[in-house]
C-alpha positions in Angstrom: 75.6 221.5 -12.5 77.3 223.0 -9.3 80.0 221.8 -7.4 82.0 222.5 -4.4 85.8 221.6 -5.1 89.4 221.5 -3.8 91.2 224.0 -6.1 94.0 224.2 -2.8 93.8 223.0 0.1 91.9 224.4 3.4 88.9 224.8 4.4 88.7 228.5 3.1 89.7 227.8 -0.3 87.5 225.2 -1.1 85.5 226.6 -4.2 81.8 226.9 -5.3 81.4 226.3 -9.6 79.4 225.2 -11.9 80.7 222.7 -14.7 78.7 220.9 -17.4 76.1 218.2 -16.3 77.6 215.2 -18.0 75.6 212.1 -19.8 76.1 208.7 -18.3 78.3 206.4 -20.4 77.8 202.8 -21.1 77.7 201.4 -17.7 77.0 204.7 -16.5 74.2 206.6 -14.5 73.5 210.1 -13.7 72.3 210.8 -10.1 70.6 214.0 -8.9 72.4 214.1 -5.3 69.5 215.3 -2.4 72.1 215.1 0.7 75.5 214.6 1.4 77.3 213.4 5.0 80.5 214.5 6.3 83.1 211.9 7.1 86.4 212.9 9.5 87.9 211.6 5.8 86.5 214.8 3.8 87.7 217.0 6.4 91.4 216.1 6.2 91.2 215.5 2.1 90.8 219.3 2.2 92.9 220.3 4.4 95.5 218.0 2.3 96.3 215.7 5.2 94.9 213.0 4.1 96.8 213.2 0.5 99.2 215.6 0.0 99.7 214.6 -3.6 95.9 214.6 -4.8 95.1 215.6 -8.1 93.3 218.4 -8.2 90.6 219.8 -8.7 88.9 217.6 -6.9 84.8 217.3 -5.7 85.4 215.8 -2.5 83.0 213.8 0.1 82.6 210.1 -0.2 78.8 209.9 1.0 75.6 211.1 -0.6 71.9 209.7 -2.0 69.6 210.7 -4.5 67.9 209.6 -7.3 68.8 208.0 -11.1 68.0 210.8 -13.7 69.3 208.5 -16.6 71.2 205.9 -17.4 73.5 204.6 -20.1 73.7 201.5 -22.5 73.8 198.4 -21.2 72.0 199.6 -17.5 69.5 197.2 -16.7 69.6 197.5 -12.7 68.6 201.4 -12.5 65.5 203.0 -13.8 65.0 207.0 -13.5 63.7 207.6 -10.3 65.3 205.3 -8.5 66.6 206.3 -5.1 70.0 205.4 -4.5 73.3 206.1 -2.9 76.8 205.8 -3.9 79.7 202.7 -2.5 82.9 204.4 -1.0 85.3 202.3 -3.2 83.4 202.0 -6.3 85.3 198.7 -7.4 84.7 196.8 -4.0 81.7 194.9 -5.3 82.4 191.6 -2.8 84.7 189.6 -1.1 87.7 190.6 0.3 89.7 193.8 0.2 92.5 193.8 -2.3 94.4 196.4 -3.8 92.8 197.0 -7.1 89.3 197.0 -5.2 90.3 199.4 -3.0 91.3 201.9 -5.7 88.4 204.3 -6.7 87.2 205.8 -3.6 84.9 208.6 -4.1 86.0 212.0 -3.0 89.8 210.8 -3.3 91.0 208.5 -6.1 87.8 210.1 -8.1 85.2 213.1 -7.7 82.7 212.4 -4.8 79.3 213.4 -3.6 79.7 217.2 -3.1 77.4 218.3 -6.4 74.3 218.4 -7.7 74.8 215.8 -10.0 77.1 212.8 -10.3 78.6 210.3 -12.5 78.3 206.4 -11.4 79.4 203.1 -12.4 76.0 201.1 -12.1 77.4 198.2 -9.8 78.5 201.3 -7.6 74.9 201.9 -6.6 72.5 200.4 -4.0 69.1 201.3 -3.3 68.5 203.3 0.0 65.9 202.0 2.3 62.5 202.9 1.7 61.5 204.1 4.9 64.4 206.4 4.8 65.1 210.0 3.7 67.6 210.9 1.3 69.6 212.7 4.2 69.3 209.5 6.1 70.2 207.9 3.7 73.2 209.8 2.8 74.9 208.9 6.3 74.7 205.3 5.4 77.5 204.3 2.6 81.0 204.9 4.8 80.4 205.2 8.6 77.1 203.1 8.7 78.7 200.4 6.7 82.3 200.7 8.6 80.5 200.2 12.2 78.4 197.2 10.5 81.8 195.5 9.5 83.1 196.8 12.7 80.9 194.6 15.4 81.5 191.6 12.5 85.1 191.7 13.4 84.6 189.9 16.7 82.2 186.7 16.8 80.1 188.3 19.4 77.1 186.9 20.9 74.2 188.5 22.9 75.3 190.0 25.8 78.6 190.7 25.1 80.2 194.2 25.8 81.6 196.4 23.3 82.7 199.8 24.3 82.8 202.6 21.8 84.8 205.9 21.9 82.6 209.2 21.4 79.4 209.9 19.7 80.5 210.8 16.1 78.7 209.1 12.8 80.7 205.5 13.3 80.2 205.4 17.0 76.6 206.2 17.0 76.0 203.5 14.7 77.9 201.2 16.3 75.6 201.6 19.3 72.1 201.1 17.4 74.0 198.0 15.6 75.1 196.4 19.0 71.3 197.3 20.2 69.9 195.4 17.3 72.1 192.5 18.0 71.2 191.9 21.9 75.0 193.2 23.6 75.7 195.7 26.1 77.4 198.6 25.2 80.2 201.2 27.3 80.7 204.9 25.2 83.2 207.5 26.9 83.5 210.9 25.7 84.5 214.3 27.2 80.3 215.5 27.0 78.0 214.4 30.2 75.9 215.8 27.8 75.9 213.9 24.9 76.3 210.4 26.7 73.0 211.6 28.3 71.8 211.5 24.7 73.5 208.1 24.1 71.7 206.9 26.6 68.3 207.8 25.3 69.8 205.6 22.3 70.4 202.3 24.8 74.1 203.0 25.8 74.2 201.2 29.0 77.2 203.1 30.6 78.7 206.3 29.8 82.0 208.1 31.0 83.3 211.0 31.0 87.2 211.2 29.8 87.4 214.7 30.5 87.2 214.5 34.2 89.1 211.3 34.4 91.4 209.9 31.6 91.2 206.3 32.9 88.6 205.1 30.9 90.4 201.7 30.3 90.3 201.4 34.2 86.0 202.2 34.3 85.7 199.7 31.4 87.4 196.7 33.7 85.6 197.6 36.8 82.3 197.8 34.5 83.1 194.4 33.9 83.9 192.7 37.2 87.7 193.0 35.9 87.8 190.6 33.2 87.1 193.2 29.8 85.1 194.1 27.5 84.7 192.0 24.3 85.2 194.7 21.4 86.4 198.6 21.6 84.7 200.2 18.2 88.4 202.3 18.3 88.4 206.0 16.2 90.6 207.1 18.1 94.2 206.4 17.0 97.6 207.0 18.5 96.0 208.3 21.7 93.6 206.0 22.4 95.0 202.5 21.3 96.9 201.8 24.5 94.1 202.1 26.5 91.8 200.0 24.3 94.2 196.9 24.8 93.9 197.7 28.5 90.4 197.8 28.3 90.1 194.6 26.2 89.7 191.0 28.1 91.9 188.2 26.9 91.2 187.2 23.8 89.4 190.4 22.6 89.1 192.4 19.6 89.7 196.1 18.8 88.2 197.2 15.2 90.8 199.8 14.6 89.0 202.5 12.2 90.0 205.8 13.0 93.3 208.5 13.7 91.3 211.0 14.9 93.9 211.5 17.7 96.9 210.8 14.9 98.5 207.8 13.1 101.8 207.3 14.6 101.5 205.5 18.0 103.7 202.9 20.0 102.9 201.2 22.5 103.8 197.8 24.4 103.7 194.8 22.5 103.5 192.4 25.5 99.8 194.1 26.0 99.0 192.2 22.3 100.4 189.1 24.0 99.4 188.9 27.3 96.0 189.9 25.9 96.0 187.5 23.3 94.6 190.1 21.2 93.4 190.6 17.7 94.1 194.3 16.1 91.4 194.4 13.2 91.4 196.6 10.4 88.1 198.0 9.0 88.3 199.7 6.0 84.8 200.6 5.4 83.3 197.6 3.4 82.1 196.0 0.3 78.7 196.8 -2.2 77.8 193.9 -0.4 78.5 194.8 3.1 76.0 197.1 2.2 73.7 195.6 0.7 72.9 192.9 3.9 73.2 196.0 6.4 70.1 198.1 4.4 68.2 195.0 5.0 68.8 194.5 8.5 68.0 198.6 8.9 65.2 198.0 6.5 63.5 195.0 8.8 63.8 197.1 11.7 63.1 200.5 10.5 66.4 201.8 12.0 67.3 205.6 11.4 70.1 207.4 11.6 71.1 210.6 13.9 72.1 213.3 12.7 72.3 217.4 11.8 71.4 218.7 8.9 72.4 221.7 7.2 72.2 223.5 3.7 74.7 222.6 1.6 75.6 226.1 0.7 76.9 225.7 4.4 79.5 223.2 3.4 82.9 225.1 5.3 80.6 226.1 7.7 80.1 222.2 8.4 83.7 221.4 8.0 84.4 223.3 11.0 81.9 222.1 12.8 83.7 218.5 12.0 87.0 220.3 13.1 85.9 221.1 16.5 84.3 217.9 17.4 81.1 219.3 18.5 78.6 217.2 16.5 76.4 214.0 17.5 75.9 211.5 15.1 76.7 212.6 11.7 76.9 215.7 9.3 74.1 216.4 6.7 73.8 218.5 4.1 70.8 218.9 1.8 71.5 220.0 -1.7 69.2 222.5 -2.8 
């Protein structure tokens, strides 16, 4: 099989080779990977920011589909031919996040997606949507699944405003979610452009931070003063401040991203005043997934994205780097 690997990190070094194509374990099944999606994560895991101390080498990417080739004793759920895509943390199976679920995360703790072929547990599968592609499906298992557990953090009903910052793979999602589930939705980005596009999509209200970096202000006045319900926030120690601005009492923020950086401070009377609740969302459970395929699956959702080859895999790195993309990343494997 082939593989792209972090021997060191950067972008430039990470390497094209070809190791053995292993045979499932008990447990165990082999999946032909058709497409792999880019997560913000993959980029910094080889650049080394994201873990300095990773063992390599190491295949990263956390997100890909394809199809069972074979299994290994004791596999009753999978069949060859199955069409199926990988959980981020492969021990997450339900319930709540604890420590030793959230070890095994593909691309980090173990190899991920970037290969022809890969090595599963079988309770670390689900089966993709039917209506789906396999590089639709690919986009599904981290930021589709983060953005469903994202709108979840706040007991929202219809007609209720949530705001979400640019128009990246969990953002994007976020808005056809909200769609599905009858509430309004605000986006601000720094492309007239591609809130233009968003809009296509249903995004109610769009604004431009590039022009004007008082988004938090547009967000009140776009809700006669009083906030919006949820901010869907990616953006980290530069955006955070504003999103408790931009909240009403009693909101919620779904803190998922540090694309802007980790380290932030900011006033703690805005948590107060606001009455505010800071929620983590850590991607989600097999089961997480499992209810949000069937909600895509009843509606015939599909995801947005660009695809490439996967022989273009720095190529598409740097595309993540530069912030220029819509939706999410794809690469097909060939």
């Amino acid at each position: 099989m082939h593989v792209w690997q972090i021997s060191s990190f950067g972008i430039d070094s990470l390497e094209f080779v070809e190791r053995p194509t292993p045979a499932p374990g008990p447990g165990e099944v082999l999946v032909a990977v058709r497409a792999i999606s880019l997560n913000f994560r993959d980029l910094m895991m080889v650049k080394g920011l994201y873990n300095p101390h990773l063992h390599l080498p190491r295949i990263p990417c956390s997100d890909g589909a394809g199809e069972v080739l074979s299994v290994g004793t004791g596999v009753t759920a999978w069949k060859p031919g199955d069409r199926v895509a990988g959980i981020f943390m492969q021990n997450w199976l339900d319930g709540p996040l604890t420590p030793a679920k959230a070890k095994g995360a593909l691309g980090g703790d173990i190899d991920g997606m970037l290969a022809t072929h890969v090595i599963l547990k079988a309770s670390g599968l689900v089966a993709v949507p039917q209506h789906l592609s396999f590089q639709e499906a690919a986009t599904l298992p981290c930021a589709a699944v983060t953005a469903w557990n994202a709108l979840a953090a706040a007991d929202l009903k219809p007609g209720a405003t949530v705001l979400i910052q640019g128009t990246g793979g969990v953002s994007i999602f976020a808005l056809q979610f909200a769609r599905l589930k009858g509430l309004r939705v605000l986006g601000v980005s720094s492309s007239d452009e591609k809130l233009k596009r968003a809009a296509k999509m249903g995004l109610d209200a769009g604004f431009n931070y590039r022009n004007n970096p008082d988004w938090d202000r547009w967000a009140l006045g776009e809700t006669g003063g009083e906030g919006v319900d949820l901010v869907i926030e990616v953006g980290g120690a530069d955006t955070l401040a504003r999103s408790l601005k931009a909240i009403r009492t009693g909101g919620t923020i779904a803190q998922i991203g540090v694309l802007s950086g980790a380290a932030t401070s900011f006033s703690i009377p805005s948590i107060l005043h606001k009455v505010a609740r800071i929620h983590g969302i850590y991607v989600g459970s097999r089961q997480d997934f499992i209810e949000m395929n069937r909600a895509i699956s009843l509606v015939g959702m599909r995801p947005v994205g660009e695809e490439f080859r996967w022989s273009q895999a720095r190529e598409v790195l740097r595309r993540m780097e530069e912030a220029s993309h819509f939706g999410k990343l794809v690469l097909t494997v060939a």
